[in-house]
Backbone as JSON, one array per atom type, in Angstrom:
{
  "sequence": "XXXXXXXXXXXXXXXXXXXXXXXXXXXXXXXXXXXXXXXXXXXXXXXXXXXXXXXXXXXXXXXXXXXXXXXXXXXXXXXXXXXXXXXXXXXXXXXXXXXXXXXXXXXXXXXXXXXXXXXXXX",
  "N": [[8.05, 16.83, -8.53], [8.48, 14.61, -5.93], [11.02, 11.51, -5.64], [9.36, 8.84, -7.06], [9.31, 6.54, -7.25], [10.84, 6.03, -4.98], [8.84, 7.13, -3.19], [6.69, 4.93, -3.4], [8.15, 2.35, -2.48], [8.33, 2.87, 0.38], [5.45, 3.14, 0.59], [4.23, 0.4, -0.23], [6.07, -1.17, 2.19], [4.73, 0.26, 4.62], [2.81, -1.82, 3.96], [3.58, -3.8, 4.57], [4.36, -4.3, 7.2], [3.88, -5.29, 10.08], [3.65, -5.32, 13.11], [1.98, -3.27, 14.84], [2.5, -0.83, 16.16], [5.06, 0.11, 15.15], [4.31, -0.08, 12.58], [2.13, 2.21, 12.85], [4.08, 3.97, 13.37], [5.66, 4.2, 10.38], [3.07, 4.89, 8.91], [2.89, 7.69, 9.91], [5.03, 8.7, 8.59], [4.76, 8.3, 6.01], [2.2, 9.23, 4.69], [-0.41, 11.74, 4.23], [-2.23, 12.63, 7.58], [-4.56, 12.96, 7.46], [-5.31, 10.98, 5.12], [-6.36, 8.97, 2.5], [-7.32, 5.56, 1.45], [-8.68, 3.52, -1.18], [-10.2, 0.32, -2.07], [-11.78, -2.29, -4.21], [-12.44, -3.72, -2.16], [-12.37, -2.03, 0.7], [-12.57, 0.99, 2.45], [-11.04, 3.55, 3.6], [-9.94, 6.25, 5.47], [-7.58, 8.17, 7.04], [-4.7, 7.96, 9.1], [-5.2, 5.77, 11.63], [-7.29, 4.33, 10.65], [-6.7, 2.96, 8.18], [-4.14, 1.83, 8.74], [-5.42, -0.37, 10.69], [-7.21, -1.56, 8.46], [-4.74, -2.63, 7.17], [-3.69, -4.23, 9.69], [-5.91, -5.59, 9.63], [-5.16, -6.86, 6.95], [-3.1, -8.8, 7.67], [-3.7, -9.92, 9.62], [-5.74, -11.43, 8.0], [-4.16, -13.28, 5.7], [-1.48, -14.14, 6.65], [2.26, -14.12, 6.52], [2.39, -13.2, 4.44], [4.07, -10.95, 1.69], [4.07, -7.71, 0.34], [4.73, -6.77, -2.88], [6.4, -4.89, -5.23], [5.5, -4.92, -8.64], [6.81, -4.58, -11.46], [7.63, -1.25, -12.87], [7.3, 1.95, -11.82], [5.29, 4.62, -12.5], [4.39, 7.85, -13.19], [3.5, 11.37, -12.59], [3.53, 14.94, -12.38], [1.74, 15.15, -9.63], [1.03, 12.5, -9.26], [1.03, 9.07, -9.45], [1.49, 5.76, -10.73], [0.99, 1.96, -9.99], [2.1, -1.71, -10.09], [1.65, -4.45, -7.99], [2.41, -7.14, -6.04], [0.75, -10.28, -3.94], [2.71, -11.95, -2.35], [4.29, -15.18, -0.46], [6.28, -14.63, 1.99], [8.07, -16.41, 1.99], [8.67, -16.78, -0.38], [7.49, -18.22, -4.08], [4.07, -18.27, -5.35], [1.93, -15.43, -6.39], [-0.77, -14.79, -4.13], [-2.69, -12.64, -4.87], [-2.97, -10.06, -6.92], [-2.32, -6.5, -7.74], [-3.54, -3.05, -8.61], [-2.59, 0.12, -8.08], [-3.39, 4.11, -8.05], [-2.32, 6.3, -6.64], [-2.01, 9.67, -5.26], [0.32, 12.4, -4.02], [1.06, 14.42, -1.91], [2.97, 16.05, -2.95], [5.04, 16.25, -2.59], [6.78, 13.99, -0.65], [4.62, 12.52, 1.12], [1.79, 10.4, 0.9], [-1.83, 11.11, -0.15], [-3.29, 10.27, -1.44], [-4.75, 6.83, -2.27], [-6.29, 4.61, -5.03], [-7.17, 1.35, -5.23], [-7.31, -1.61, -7.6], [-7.91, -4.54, -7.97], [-6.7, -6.92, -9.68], [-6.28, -10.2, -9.19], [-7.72, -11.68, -7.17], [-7.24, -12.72, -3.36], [-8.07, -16.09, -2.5], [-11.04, -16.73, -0.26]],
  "CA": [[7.57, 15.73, -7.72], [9.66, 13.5, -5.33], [11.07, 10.25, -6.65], [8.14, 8.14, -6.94], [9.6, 4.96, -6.75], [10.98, 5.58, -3.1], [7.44, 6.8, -2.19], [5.94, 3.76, -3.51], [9.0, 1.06, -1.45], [7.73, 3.2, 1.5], [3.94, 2.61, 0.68], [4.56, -0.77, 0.29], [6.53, -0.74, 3.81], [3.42, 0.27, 5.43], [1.71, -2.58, 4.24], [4.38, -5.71, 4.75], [4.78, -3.79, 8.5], [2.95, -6.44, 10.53], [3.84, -4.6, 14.2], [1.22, -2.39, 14.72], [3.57, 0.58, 16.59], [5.88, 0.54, 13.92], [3.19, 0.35, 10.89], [1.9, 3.48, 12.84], [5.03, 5.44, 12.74], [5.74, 4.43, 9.47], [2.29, 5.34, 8.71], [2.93, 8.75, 10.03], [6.05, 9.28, 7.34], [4.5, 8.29, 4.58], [0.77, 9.59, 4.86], [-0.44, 12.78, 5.84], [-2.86, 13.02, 8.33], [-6.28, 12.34, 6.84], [-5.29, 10.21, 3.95], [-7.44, 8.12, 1.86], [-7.13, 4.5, 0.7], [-10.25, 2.68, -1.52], [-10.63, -0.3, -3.54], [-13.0, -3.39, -3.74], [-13.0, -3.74, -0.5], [-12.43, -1.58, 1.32], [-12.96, 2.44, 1.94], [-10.88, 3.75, 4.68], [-9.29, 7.45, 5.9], [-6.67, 8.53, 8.1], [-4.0, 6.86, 9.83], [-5.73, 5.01, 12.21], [-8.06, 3.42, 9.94], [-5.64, 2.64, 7.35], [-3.85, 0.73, 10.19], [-6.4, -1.2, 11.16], [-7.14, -2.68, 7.62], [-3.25, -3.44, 7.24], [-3.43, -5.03, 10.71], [-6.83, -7.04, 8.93], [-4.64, -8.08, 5.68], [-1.58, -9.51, 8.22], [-4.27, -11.38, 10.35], [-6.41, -12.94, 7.05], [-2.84, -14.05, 4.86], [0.01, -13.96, 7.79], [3.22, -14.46, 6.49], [2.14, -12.79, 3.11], [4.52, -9.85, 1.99], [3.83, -7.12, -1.0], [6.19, -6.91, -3.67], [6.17, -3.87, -6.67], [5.82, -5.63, -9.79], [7.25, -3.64, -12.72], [8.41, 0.04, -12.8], [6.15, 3.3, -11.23], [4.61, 5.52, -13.39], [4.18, 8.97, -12.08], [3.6, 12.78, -13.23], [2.59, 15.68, -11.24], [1.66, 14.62, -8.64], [0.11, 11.32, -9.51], [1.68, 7.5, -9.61], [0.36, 4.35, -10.9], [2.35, 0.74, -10.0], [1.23, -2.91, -9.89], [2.14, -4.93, -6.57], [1.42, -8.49, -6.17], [1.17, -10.39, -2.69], [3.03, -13.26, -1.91], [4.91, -15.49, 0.93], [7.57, -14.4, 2.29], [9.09, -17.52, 1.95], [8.57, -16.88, -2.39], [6.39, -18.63, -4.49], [3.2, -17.66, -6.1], [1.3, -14.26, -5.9], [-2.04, -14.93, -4.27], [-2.76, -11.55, -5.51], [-2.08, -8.8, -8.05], [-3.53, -5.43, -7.85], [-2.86, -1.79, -9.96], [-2.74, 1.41, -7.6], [-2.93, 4.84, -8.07], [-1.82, 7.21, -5.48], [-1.57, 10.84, -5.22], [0.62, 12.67, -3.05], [1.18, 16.07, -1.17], [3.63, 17.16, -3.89], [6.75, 15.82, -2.43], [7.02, 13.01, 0.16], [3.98, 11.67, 1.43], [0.44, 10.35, 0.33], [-2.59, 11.8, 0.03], [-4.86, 9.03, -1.61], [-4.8, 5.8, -3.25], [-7.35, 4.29, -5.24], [-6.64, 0.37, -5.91], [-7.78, -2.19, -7.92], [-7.68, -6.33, -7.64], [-6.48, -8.23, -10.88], [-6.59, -11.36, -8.68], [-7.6, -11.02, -5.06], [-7.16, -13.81, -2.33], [-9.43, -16.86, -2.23], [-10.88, -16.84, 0.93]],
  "C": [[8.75, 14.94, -7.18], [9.64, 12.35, -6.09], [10.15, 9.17, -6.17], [8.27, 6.67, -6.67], [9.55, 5.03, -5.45], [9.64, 6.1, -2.53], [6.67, 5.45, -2.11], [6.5, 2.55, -2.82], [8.45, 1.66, -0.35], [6.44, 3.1, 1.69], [4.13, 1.15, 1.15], [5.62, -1.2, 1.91], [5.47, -0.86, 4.47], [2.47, -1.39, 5.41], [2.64, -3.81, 4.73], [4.78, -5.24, 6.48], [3.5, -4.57, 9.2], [2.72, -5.79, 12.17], [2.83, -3.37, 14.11], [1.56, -0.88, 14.74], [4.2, 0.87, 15.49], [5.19, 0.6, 12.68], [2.97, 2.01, 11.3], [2.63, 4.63, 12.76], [5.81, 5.29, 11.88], [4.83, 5.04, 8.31], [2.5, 7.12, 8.39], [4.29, 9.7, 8.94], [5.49, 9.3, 5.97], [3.16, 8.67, 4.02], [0.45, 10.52, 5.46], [-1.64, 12.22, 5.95], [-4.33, 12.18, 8.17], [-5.74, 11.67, 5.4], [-6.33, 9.16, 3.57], [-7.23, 6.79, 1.07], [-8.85, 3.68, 0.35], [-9.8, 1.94, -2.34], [-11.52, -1.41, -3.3], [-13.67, -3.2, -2.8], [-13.08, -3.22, 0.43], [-12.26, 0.05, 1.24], [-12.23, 2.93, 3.52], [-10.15, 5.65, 4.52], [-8.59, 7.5, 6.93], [-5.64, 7.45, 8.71], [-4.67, 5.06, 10.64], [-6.35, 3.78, 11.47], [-7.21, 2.3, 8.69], [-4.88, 1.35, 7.88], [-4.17, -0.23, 10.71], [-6.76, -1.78, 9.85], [-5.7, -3.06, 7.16], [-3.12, -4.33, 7.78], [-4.52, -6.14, 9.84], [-5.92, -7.44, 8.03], [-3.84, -9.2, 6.56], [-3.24, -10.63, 8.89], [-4.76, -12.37, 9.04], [-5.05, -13.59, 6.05], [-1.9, -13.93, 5.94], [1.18, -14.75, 6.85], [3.46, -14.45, 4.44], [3.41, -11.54, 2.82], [3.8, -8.94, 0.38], [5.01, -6.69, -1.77], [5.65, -5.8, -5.03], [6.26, -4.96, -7.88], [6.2, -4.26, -10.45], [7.62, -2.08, -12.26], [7.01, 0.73, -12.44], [6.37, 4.34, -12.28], [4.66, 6.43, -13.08], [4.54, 10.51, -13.24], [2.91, 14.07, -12.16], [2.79, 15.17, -10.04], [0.78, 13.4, -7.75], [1.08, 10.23, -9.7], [1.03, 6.43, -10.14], [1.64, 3.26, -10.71], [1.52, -0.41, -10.06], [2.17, -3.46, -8.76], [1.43, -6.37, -7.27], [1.71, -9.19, -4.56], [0.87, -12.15, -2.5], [3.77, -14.02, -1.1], [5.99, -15.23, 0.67], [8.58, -15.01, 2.07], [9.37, -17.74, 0.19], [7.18, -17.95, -2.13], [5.67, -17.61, -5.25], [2.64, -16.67, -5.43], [-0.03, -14.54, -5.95], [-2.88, -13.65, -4.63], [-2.29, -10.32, -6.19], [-3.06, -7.64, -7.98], [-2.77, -3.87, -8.62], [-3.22, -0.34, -9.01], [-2.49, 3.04, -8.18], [-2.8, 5.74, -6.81], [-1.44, 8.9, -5.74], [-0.69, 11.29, -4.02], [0.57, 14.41, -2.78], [1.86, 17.11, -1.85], [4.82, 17.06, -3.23], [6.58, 14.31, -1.6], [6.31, 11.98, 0.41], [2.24, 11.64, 0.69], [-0.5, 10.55, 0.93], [-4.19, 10.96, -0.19], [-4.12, 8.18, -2.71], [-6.02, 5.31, -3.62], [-7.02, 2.66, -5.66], [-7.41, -0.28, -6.57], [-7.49, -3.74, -7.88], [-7.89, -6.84, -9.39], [-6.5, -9.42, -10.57], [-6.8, -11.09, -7.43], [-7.5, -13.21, -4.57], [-8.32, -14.54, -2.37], [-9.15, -17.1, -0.47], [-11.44, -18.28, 1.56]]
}
C-alpha cells in the first residue's frame, strides 16, 4: 500500500480547496473516477458530486479549514484518521469526525465512509 499519510494530506487538500477548478483537478489526483464518500449527511459518488458537497461545506463555514488530528491508521488497503474543522485563523474545532477510506491499492481513493463526533451547529 502507498504511504497513507500522504494520501490522507491530499484527501484533506480536496476538502480545504475552496476554488472549485482547482478542487476539481485535485479531485481528479486523488479519487478515481466513480468514488464514493458517505456519512450523516451526506451520500455522494464521483467527482462531480463530491465537488459539489465540498463547494456546500466552503459556502455553510467559509473560512473553515480541515486539519488531521492524530496519526493514520492503515493496512491493505484500508485507512482510518480523525480530522477536526477549524478557522483558518486557529482556534476551536467546530467539528471532529473519524474516516475510513479505502483506496485503489496505491495512490488514490476509492471510498470513504465518515463519521461526526461533533458536527457544526447550524
Amino acid at each position: 500500500m502507498a504511504d497513507v499519510t500522504h494520501i490522507v494530506e491530499r484527501y484533506l487538500d480536496t476538502w480545504n480547496e475552496a476554488d472549485p477548478e482547482r478542487r476539481r483537478a485535485l479531485l481528479a489526483t486523488v479519487w478515481v473516477e466513480d468514488g464514493s464518500y458517505v456519512d450523516p449527511l451526506a451520500s455522494v459518488r464521483g467527482h462531480d458530486e463530491i465537488s459539489a458537497l465540498i463547494g456546500g461545506v466552503h459556502q455553510q463555514v467559509p473560512g473553515h479549514v480541515f486539519r488531521l488530528l492524530g496519526e493514520v491508521d492503515g493496512h491493505h488497503t484500508v485507512c482510518r484518521f480523525s480530522w477536526e474543522l477549524v478557522p483558518d485563523s486557529g482556534g476551536e474545532s467546530i467539528a471532529i469526525g473519524f474516516d475510513v477510506a479505502e483506496t485503489d491499492g496505491d495512490e488514490r481513493i476509492r471510498s470513504v465512509i465518515g463519521f461526526l463526533d461533533k458536527a457544526p451547529q447550524t
